[in-house]
C-alpha positions as CSV (number, residue, x, y, z in Angstrom):
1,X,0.0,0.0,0.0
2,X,1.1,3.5,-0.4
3,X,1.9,5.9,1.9
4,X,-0.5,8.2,1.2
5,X,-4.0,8.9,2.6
6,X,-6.6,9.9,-0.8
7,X,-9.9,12.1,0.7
8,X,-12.6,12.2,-0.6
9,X,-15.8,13.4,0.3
10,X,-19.2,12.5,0.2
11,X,-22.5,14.5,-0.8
12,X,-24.5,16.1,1.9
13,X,-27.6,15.6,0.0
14,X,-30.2,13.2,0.8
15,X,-31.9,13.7,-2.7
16,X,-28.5,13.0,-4.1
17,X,-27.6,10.5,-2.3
18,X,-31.0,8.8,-2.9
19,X,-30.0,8.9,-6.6
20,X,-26.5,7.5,-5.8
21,X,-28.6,4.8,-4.0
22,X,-30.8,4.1,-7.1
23,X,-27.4,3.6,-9.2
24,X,-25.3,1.0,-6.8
25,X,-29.0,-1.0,-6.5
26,X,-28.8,-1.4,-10.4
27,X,-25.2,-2.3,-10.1
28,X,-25.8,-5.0,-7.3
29,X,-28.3,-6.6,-9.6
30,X,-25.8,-6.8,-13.0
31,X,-23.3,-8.4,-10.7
32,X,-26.2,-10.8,-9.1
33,X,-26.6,-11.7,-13.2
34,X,-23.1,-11.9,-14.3
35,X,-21.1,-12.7,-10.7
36,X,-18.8,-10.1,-11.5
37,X,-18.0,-6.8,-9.5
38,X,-16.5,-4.9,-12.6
39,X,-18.2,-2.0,-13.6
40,X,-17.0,0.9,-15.9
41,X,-18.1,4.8,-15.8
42,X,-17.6,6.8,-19.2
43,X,-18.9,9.8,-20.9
44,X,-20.6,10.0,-23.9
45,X,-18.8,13.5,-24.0
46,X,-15.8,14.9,-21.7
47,X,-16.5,17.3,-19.1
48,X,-20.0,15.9,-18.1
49,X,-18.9,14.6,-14.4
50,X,-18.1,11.6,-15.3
51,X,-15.3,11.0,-12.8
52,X,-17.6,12.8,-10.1
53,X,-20.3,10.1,-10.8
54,X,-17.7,7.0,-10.6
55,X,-16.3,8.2,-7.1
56,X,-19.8,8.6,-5.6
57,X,-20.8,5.1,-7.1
58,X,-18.1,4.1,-5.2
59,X,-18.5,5.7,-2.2
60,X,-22.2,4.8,-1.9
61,X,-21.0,1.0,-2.7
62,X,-18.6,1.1,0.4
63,X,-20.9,3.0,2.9
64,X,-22.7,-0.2,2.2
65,X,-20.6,-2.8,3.7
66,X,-19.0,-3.8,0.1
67,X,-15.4,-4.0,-0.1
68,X,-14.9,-1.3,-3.4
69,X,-12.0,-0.3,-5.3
70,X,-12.1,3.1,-7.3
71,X,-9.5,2.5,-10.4
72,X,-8.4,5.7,-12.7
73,X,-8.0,3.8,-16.1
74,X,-7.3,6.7,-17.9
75,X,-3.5,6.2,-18.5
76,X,-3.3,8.5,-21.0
77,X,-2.8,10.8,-18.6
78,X,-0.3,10.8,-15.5
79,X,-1.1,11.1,-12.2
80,X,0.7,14.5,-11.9
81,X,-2.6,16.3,-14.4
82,X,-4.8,14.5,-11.7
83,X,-5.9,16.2,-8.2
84,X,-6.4,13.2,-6.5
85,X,-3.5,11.1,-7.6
86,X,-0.7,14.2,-7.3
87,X,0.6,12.8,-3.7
88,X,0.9,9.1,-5.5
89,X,4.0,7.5,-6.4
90,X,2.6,4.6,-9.2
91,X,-0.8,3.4,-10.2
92,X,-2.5,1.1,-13.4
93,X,0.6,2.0,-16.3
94,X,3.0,0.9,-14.1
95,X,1.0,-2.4,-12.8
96,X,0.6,-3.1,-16.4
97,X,4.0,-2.3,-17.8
98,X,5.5,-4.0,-15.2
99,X,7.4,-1.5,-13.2
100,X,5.4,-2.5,-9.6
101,X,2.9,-4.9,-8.1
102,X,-0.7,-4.0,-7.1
103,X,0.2,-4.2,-3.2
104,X,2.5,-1.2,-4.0
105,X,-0.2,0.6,-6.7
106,X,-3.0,0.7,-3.8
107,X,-4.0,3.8,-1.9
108,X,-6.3,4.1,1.1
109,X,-8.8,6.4,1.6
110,X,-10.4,8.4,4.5
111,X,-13.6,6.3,3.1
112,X,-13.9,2.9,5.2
113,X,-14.2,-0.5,3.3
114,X,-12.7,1.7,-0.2
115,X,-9.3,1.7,-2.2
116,X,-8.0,3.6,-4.6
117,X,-5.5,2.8,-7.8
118,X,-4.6,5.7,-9.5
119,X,-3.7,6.1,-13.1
120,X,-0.1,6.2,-12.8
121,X,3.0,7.5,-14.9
122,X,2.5,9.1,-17.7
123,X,2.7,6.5,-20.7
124,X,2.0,6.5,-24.6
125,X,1.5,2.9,-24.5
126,X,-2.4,2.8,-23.5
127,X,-3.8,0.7,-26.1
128,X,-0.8,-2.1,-25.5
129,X,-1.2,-2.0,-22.0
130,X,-5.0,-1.8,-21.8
131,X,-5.1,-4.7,-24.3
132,X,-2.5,-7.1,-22.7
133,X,-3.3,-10.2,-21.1
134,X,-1.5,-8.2,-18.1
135,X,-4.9,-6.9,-17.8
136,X,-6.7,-9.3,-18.0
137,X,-4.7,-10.7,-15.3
138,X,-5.1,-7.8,-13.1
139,X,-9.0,-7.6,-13.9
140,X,-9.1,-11.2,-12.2
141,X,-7.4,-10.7,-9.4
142,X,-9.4,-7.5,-8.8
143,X,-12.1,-9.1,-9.0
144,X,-11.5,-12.1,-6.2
145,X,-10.0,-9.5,-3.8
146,X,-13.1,-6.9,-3.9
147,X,-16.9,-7.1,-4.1
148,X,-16.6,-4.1,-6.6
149,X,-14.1,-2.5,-8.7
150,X,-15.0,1.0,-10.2
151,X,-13.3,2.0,-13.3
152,X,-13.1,5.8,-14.1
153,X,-12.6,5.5,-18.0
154,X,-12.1,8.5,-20.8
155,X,-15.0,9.4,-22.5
156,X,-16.3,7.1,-25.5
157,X,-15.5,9.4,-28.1
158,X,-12.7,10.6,-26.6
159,X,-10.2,7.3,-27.0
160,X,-10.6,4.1,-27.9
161,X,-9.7,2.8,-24.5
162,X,-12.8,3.4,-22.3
163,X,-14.0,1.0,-25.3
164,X,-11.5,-1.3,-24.5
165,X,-12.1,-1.6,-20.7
166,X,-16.0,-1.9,-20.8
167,X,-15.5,-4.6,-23.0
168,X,-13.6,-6.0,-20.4
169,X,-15.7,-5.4,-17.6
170,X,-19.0,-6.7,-16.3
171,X,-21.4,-3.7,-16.9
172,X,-20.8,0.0,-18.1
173,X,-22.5,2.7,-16.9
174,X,-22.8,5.5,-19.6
175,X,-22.7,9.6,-17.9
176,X,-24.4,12.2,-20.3
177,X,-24.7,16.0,-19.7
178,X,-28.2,17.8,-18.8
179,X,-28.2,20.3,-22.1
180,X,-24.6,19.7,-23.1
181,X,-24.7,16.1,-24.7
182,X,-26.4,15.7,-27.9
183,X,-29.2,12.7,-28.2
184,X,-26.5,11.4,-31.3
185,X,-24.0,10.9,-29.0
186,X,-25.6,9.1,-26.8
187,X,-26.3,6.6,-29.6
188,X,-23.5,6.4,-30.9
189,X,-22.0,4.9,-27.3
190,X,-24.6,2.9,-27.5
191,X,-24.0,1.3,-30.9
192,X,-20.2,0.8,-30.0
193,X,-20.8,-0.5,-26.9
194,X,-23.2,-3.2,-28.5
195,X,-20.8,-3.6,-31.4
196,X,-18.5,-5.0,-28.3
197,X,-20.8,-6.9,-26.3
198,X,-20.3,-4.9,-23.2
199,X,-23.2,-4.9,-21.2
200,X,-24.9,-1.4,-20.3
201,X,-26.5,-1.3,-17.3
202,X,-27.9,2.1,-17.6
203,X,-27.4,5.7,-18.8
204,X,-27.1,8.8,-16.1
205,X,-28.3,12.1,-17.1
206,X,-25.6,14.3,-14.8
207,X,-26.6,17.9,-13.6
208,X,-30.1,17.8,-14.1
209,X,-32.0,20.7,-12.0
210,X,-33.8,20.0,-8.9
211,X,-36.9,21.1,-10.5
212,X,-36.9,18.9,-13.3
213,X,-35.4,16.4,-11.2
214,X,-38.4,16.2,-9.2
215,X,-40.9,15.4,-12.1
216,X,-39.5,12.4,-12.6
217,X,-38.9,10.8,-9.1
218,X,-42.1,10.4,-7.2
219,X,-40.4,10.8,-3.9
220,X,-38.7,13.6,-4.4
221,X,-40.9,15.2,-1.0
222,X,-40.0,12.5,1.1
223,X,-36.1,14.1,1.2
224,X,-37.9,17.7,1.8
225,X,-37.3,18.3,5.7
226,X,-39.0,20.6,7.8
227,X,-40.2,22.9,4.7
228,X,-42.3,20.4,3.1
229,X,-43.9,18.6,6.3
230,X,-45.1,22.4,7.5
231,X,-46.7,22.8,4.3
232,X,-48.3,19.8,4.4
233,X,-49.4,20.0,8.2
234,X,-53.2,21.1,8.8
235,X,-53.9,20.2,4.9
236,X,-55.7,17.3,4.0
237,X,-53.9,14.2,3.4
238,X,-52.0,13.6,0.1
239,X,-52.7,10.3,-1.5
240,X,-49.3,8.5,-1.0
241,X,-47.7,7.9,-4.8
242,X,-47.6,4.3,-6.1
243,X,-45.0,2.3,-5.2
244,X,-43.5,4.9,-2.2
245,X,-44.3,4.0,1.6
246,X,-45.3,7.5,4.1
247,X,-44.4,7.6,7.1
């Protein structure tokens, strides 16, 4: 392990964590299906919180109980251009290229039950390394030593890599941006992802507004404190929406 401490931090929000929640149950049930625990997070576009998304997934996964490792497969880049992997000394090129075991690639996090592997050294060999049988090999022994293994990948359209590893992996979990990414985009990861067998196990739509948000999740009140029980206090009872429980 190295000697290095990663933070990271968790939402406040109970309607965000609620929709963190609603992700990880989807994820539990691809890995009931396929018995595997690796899952990959891309964007149909860059800059749509891709990376955000894949750290809370893996947060929420190891608040419950499941023994998670958060992996930065985007080698393409070094761990120097990376805020959370600027204190680490190797990470995934390195594993791969052979330059250090995974007990020395490892960090721990103020998160209990949750590891990290950063992306490592700078390389220009992604495609070699991402494609070796070295990875493959790391992949299974992931696999047997954690319940879940969180890959933050590049965008789909960005390299050909995050195709790579979600082919690799048990399920892929696809991040678009509220406004920003185009409806053709998000077909076009869908087509490639098909055209590789990789199993999606949803899409997320990132950054939508709490105002839309709540059209489309029937409990969105029940995370309302105090302002929405005063409201509703003195008023005749709401009919409780189907499929929620009041309390």
């Amino acid at each position: 392990m190295q000697n290095v401490n990663i933070k990271l931090y968790k939402d406040e929000s109970a309607i965000i964590n609620d929709a963190y929640d609603r992700i990880v149950s989807k994820i539990m049930l691809s890995k009931q299906k396929s018995g595997s625990g690796l899952f990959t997070v891309s964007g149909c576009d860059p800059n749509v919180g891709a990376t955000t998304t894949a750290i809370n997934i893996a947060i929420s996964l190891a608040d419950a109980n499941w023994k998670t490792l958060f992996v930065d497969s985007d080698i393409r880049k070094g761990s120097d251009s990376k805020r959370l992997a600027q204190s680490t000394q190797y990470g995934l090129s390195d594993l791969l290229s052979g330059e250090t075991g995974l007990e020395e690639t490892l960090c721990a996090t103020n998160i209990e039950n949750l590891h990290y592997l950063p992306c490592g050294n700078l390389t220009s060999r992604s495609m070699p390394l991402i494609s070796s049988e070295t990875f493959d090999n790391v992949l299974g022994t992931l696999d047997k030593l954690y319940d879940y293994i969180i890959f933050d990948s590049p965008s789909l359209n960005t390299t050909a890599d995050a195709a790579i590893i979600a082919s690799k992996t048990a399920g892929t979990i696809l991040v678009a941006g509220y406004m920003q990414t185009k409806t053709s985009h998000i077909k076009q990861a869908k087509i490639e992802l098909d055209q590789l067998d990789a199993h999606l196990v949803g899409i997320i739509l990132n950054s939508v507004p709490k105002k839309d948000y709540r059209r489309y999740v029937s409990n969105f009140d029940y995370f309302i404190k105090n302002p929405f029980i005063k409201k509703a206090s003195g008023r005749k009872k709401r009919a409780t929406p189907r499929g929620n429980i009041e309390e």
